[in-house]
C-alpha positions as CSV (number, residue, x, y, z in Angstrom):
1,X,-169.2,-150.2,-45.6
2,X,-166.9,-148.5,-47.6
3,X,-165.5,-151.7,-49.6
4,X,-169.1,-152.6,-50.0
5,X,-169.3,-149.4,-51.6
6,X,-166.0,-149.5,-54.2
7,X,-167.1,-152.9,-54.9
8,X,-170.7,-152.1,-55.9
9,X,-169.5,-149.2,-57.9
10,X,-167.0,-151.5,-59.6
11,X,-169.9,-153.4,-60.7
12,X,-172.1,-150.9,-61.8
13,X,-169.4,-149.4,-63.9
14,X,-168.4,-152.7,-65.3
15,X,-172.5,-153.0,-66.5
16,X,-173.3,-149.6,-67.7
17,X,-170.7,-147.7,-68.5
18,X,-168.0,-149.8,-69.6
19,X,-170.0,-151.0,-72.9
20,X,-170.2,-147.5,-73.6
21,X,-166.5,-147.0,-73.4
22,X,-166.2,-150.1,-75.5
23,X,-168.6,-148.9,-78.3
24,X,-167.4,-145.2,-78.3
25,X,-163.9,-146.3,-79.0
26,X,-165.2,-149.0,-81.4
27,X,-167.4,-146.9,-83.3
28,X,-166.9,-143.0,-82.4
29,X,-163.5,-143.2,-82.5
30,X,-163.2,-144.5,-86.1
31,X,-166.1,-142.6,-87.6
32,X,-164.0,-139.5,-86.3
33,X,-160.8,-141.1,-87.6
34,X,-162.4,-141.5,-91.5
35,X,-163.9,-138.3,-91.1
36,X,-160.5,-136.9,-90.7
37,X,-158.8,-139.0,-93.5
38,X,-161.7,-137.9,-95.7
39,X,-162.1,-134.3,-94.9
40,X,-160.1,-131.0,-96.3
41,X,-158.7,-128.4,-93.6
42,X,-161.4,-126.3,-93.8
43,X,-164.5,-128.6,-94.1
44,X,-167.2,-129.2,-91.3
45,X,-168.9,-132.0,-89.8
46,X,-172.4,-132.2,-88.1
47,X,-173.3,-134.2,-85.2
48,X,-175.7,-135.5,-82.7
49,X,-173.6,-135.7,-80.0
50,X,-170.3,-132.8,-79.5
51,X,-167.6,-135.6,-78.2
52,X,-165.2,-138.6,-79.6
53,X,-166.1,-138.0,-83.0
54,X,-165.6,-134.3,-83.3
55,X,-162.5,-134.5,-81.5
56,X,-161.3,-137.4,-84.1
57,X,-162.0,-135.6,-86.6
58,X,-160.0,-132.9,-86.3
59,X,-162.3,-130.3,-88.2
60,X,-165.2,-127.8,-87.1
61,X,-167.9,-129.5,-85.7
62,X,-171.6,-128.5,-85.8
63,X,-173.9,-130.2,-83.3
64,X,-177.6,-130.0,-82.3
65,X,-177.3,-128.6,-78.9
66,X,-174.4,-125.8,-79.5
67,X,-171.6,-126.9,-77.7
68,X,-169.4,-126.1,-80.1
69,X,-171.6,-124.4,-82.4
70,X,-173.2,-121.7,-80.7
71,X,-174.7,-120.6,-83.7
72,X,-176.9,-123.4,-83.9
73,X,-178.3,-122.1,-80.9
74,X,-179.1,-118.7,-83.0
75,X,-180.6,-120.3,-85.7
76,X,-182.8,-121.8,-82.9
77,X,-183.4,-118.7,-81.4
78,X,-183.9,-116.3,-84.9
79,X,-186.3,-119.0,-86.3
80,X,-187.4,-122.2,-84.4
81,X,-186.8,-124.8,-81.4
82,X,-188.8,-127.1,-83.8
83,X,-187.0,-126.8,-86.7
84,X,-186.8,-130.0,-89.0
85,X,-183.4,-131.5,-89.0
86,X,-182.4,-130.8,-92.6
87,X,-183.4,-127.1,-92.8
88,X,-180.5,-127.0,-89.7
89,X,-178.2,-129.3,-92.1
90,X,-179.3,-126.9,-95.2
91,X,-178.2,-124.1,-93.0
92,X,-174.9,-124.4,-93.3
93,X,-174.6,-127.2,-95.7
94,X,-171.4,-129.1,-93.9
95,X,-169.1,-131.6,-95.4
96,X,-170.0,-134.6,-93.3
97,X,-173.4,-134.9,-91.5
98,X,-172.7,-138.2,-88.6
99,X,-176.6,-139.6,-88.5
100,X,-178.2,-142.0,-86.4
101,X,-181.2,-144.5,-86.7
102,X,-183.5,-141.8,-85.1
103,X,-182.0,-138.6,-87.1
104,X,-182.7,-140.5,-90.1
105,X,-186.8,-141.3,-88.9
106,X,-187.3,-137.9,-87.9
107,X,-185.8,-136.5,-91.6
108,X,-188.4,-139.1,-93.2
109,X,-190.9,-138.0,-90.9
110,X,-190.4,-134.5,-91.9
111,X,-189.9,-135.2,-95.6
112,X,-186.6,-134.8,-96.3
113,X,-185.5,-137.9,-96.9
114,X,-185.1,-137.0,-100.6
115,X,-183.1,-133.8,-100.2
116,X,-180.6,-135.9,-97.9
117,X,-180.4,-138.5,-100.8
118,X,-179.7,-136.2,-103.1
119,X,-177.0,-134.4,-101.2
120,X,-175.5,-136.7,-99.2
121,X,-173.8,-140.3,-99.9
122,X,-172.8,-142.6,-97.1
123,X,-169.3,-142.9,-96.6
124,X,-168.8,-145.1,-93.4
125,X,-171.4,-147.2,-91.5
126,X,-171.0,-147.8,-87.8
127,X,-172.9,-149.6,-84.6
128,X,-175.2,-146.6,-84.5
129,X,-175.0,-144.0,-86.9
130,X,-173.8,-143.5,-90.7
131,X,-171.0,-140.7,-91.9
132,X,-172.7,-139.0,-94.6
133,X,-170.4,-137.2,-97.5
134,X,-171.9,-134.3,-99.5
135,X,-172.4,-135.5,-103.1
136,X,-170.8,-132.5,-104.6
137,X,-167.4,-132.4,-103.0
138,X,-164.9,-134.7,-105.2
139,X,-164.2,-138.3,-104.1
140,X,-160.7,-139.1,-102.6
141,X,-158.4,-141.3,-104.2
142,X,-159.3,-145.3,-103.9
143,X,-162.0,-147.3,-104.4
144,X,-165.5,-145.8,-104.5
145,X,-167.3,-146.1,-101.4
146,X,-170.4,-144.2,-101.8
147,X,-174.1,-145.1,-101.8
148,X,-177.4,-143.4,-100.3
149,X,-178.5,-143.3,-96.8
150,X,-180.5,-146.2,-95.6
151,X,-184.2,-144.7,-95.0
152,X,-185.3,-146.8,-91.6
C-alpha cells in the first residue's frame, strides 16, 4: 500500500505540479529578474500573485490580496472590496504593474484601458502576464523596448 501510495503521488506531482514549477521558473522568475535590472532602489512593483516575482525582484511589492501589502487591504476596507483594478494601481501609482490576460479584461471592462495606456508601457512579455513600466520614469540605457499594453 504504501509504495502504491509514493508512486501515485509521484505521478500526480509529475502532472500537475511539475509544469507549474517549470513555468514559474520559466516565466516568474525572469519577469522578476528584468524587474530588478529595470527598477531603482526605491521603486515598487504590483502584482497578482505575492511570490517568485516579488522575490526576484528585489523591490517592494504590492499585491491584490495584502500579503505583503497590508495596506491594500486598507484601501479595501476604507473604500471598497469591489474596487476597479486601476483606482488600486492609481492608489499608489507603482513603478511596474506585473498584469495578466484577465487583469487586463477586467481594466477594459471597467474602462480603464486608456488610463493604463497612457501610463504604462510594456516592458517584458511572458507565458501569462506582461511587466508594465510607468511611462514617466526615464528609460534605462539600450535599445528601446516600450510599447502599449495589448487590450485582450
Amino acid at each position: 500500500l504504501v509504495v502504491v501510495l509514493i508512486a501515485s503521488t509521484l505521478v500526480v506531482w509529475q502532472k500537475t505540479r511539475l509544469p507549474y514549477y517549470v513555468i514559474m521558473r520559466s516565466s516568474y522568475e525572469q519577469s522578476g529578474e528584468l524587474v530588478a535590472k529595470l527598477a531603482g532602489p526605491n521603486d515598487r512593483v504590483f502584482v497578482t500573485e505575492a511570490g517568485m516575482i516579488g522575490y526576484r525582484a528585489g523591490i517592494y511589492v504590492y499585491d491584490f490580496g495584502g500579503l505583503t501589502s497590508p495596506e491594500v487591504c486598507d484601501l479595501y476596507r476604507r473604500r471598497s472590496l469591489d474596487l476597479p483594478l486601476a483606482e488600486v494601481w492609481r492608489e499608489y501609482m507603482p513603478e511596474f504593474l506585473v498584469v495578466t490576460p484577465r487583469a487586463m479584461k477586467r481594466v477594459t471592462a471597467e474602462g480603464d484601458f486608456e488610463w493604463l495606456n497612457l501610463n504604462y508601457e510594456v516592458v517584458g512579455t511572458f507565458p501569462g502576464h506582461q511587466v508594465l513600466r510607468r511611462r514617466d520614469l526615464a528609460a534605462p540605457p539600450g535599445p528601446a523596448s516600450g510599447s502599449s499594453p495589448a487590450s485582450p
